[in-house]
N, C-alpha and C positions, 0 to 999 in steps of 0.2 A: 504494500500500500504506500503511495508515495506521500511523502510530509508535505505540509501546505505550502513551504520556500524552496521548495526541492528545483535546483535549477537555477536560483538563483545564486549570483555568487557576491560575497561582503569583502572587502581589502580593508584591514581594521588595523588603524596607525593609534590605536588607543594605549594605554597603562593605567595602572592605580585601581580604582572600584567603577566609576560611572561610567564611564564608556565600552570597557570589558566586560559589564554587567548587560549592557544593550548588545554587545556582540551575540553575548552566551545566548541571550534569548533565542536571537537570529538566529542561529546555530540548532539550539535545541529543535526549533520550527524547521529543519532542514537546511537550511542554506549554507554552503559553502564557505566559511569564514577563512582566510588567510590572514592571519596575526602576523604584520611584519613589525619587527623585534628591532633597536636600535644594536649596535655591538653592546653585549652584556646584557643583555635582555630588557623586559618590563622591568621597572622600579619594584614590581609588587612582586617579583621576586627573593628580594633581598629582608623585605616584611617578614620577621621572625623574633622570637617563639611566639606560636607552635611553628614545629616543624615537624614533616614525614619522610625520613628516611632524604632529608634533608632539603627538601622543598618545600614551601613556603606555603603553610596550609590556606594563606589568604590569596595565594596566584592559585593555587589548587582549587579552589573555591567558585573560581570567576573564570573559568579557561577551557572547560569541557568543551568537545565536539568542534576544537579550531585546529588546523594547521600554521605552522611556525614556521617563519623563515625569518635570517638574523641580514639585516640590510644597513650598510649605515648609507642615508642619504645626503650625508654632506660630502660626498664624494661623485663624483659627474656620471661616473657609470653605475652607480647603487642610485642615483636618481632616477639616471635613464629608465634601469629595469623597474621602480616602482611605477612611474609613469605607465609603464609597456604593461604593466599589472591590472592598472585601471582603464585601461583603454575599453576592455571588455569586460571589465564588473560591471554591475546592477546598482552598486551601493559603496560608497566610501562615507566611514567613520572615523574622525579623530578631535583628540582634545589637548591642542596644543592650546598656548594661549593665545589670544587674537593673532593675528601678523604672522605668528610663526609658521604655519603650512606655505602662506602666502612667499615667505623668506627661505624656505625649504626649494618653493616650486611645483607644491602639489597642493596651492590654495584651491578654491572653487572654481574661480575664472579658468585658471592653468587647465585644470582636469576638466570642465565642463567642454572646455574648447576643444578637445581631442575624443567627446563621449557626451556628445550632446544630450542623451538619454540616463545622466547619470543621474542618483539621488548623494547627493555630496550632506553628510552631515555634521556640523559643527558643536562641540560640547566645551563648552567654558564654564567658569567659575558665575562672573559677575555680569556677563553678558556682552555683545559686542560692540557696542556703542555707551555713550557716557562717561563721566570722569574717572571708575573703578576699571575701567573695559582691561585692561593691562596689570591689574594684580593679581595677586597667585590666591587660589582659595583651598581651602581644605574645611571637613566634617567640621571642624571646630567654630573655625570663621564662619563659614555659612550658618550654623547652627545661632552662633550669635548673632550676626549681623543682621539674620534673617528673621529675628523675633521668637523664634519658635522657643527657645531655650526657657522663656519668662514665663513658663506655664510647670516649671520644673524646678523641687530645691524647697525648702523652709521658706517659709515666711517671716520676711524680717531679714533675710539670708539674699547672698547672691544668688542667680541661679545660677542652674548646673548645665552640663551638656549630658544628652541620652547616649546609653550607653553605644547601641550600634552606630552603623552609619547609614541610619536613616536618609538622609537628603542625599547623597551620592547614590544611595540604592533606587530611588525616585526618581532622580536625574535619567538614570539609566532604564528605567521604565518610559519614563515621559518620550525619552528618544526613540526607544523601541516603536512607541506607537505613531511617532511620526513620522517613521521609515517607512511604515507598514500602510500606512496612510497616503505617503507619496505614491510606494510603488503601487497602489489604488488608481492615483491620480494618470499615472503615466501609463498604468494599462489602458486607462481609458482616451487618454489625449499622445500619449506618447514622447509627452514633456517632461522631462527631467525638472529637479529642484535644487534648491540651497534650503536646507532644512537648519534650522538653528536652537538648541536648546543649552540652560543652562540652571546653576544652581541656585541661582537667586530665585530665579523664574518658578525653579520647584518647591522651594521652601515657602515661596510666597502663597504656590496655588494650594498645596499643604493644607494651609491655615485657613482657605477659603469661608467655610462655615464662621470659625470662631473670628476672624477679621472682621465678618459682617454683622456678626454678634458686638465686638466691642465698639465698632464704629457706630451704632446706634447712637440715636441723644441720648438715651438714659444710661448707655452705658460707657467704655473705654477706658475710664480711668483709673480703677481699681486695679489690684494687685489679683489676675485669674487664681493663683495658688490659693485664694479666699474660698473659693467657690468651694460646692460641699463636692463636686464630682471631679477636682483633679489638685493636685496630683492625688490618688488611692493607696497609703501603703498595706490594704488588706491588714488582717485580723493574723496575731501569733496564735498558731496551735501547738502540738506537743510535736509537731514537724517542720510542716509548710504552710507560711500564710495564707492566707484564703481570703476572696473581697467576695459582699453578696449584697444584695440590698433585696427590697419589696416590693414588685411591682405596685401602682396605684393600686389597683384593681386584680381580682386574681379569678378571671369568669365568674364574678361578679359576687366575689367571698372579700371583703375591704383589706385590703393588706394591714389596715392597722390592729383588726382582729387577730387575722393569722399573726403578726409579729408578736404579740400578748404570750401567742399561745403558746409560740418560740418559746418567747420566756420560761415558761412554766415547764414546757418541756427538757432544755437544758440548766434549771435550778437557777433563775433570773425571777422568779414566781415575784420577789420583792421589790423589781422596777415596774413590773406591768404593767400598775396603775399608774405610773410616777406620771402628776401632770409633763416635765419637761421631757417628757417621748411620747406624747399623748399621739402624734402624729410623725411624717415625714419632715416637714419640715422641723417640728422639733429637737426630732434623732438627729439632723443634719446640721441644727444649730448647735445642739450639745453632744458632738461627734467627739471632745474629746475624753470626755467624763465618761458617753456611753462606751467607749474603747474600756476603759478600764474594769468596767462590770463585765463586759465581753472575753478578754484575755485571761479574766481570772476564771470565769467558766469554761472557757472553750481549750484549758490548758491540761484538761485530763482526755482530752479529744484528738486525734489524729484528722490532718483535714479530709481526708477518706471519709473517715466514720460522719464528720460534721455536714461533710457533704450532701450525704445521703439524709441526715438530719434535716437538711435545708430545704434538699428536694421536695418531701414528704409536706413540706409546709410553703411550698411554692417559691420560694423563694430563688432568684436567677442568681448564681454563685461561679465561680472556678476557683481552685486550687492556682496557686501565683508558681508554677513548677519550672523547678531547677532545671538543667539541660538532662540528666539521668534519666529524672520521671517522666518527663518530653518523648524523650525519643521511646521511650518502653510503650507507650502510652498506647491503647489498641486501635484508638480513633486514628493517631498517626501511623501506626504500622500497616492498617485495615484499607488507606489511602494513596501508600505508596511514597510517603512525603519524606522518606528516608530512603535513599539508593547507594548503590555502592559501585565505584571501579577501579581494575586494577590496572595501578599506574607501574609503570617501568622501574621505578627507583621507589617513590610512595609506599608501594604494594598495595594490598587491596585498601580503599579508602571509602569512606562513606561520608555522602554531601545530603544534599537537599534538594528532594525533589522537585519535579515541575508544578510552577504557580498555577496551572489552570490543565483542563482535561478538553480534548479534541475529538470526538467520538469517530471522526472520518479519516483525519490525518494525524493522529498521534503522535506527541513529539517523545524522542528517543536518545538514550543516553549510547551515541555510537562509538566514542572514544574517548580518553582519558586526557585531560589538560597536557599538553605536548611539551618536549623536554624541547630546551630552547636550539631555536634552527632544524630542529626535528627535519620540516620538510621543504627545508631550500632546495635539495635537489630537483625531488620532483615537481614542484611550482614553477622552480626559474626554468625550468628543463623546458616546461611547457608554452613558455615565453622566448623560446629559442636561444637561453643560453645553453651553450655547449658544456661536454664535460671538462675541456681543453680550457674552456675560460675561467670555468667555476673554480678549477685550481687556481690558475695565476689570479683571482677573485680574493682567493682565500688568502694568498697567500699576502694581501696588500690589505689584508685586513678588510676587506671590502664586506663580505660575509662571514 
């Protein structure tokens, strides 16, 4: 059965997390990705600890299902051939910062003019126009500059940045779907694009709901970490935290009932009546008082056991689970959202499976993140470098 990108082919001048994370996609959906490699690889190979048998579990992470060839293009004939590369892809991805592709010689203009049908895609930081267009971004910067962070952290406290790297993983979502969207475009007109995405761009659209939330009149200028619904750090059990609340309404049983009954079921019998939980909004105003009655009950409890406590009383809960529980867990294993392959050096490794299911064109784990240069031969070979040149190539450091 053939994948839905099958036949298309990606030239991906990307490194780090966002735009190796838009490749992988591509990839996984079928498409042909050629990773070309500066000398000495992706940055994001160097990213350690962790490591697998000495590769960099965070290049291991982001690289499935691509071919490697190691190119340096500040040399006239490692130019040449990437050009010769693009001529006939479908799709170029990179995330230099502004100017630089342009300064390389494999900008938009450059490539467009030799591949009028191309979808050229650009991944920056701060975006490609305005005063920032030219600084360097990372998780961190974007996280702050982007607001998103203000929602994270004690109150009274700086905030914090989240742990992953959320807006770069975004980034690389957001470009996936504008690739996929061009090449829509160009099936149907036969026009190529300059597609452009970046990380401001995503942290901003991120926030879209609660932006529109705080730009209201009544609202914006509070501190969000006030609000009773973030940040959550879930309830201590005699394991793993656990956050649960009560719906309004529970087909048509009042949550403030069922929450009483809570009580009296886990030996709380003596807040039930307490006017200051008398309701939702109560419990949320006096969230930190009710914590205290709560952890002192809920500490002869496993969040398992609690869980199923909760259920029984309608109540919408999860367990706040470690990576161990996670992955054990049968909803994830029952789903497939754990995969394994075996890499060259790695050995057997296990990732994370595919975001979304395609019932017609199924996307597939066909090969393992490539040891670097893995397959210049065969790429450039196909580009009509010979084997005669790819030595004296190599030997000039070219490859």
């Amino acid at each position: 059965m053939p994948a839905a990108l099958e036949g298309i082919t990606v030239v991906d001048f990307t490194q780090g997390h966002g735009g190796p994370f838009c490749t992988m996609h591509l990839a996984d959906a079928g498409a042909e990705v050629v990773k070309v490699e500066p000398p000495g690889g992706d940055w994001a190979r160097q990213i350690g600890p962790p490591t697998a048998g000495g590769e960099s579990a965070y290049f291991l992470a982001l690289n499935r299902n691509k071919k490697s060839v190691e190119l340096d293009l500040r040399d006239q004939r490692g130019l040449e051939i990437a050009r010769e590369l693009t001529r006939t892809a479908d799709v170029v991805v990179q995330n230099y910062r502004p100017g630089v592709a342009d300064e390389l010689g494999i900008g938009y203009e450059a490539l467009s003019a030799i591949n009028p049908g191309l979808i050229y895609c650009s991944i920056s930081a701060y975006d490609s126009e305005g005063p920032d267009r030219d600084l360097p971004g990372t998780e961190l910067t974007l996280q702050a500059r982007g607001g998103v962070m203000r929602t994270l952290g004690e109150v009274g406290q700086p905030p914090v940045r989240f742990g992953e790297d959320g807006i770069s993983a975004a980034t690389g979502n957001y470009a996936t779907q504008a690739v996929v969207a061009a090449l829509f475009h160009r099936l149907r007109t036969g026009e190529g694009q300059h597609v452009k995405v970046s990380m401001l761009r995503s942290v901003m659209h991120l926030q879209s709901c609660t932006f529109t939330f705080d730009c209201a009149p009544d609202r914006g200028q509070d501190d969000p970490r006030t609000r009773p619904t973030e940040p959550n750090a879930g309830y201590a059990t005699a394991d793993l935290p656990i956050g649960f609340n009560f719906p309004f309404m529970l087909a048509g049983y009042p949550a403030d009932e069922r929450w009483r009954e809570f009580c009296h079921r886990i030996g709380l019998a003596h807040i039930a009546d307490d006017p200051r939980f008398a309701d939702r909004f109560g419990r949320e105003g006096n969230a930190n008082v009710l914590r205290e009655y709560y952890e002192t009950a809920f500490a002869k409890y496993t969040s398992a056991e609690l869980s199923e406590i909760l259920e029984e009383f309608g109540a919408l809960n999860a367990v706040y689970n470690d990576f161990p529980t996670l992955l054990a867990h049968p909803q994830i294993l029952a789903n497939d959202l754990v995969i394994e392959f075996d890499h060259p050096t790695a050995g057997p490794t296990k990732t994370i499976g595919f975001p979304t299911v395609m019932t017609e064109t199924p996307k597939q784990l066909r090969t393992p993140p490539p040891l670097l240069g893995q397959h210049t031969t065969e790429v450039l070979g196909n580009v009509g470098v010979t084997t005669e040149e790819l030595t004296t190539l190599r030997g000039r450091g070219v490859v």
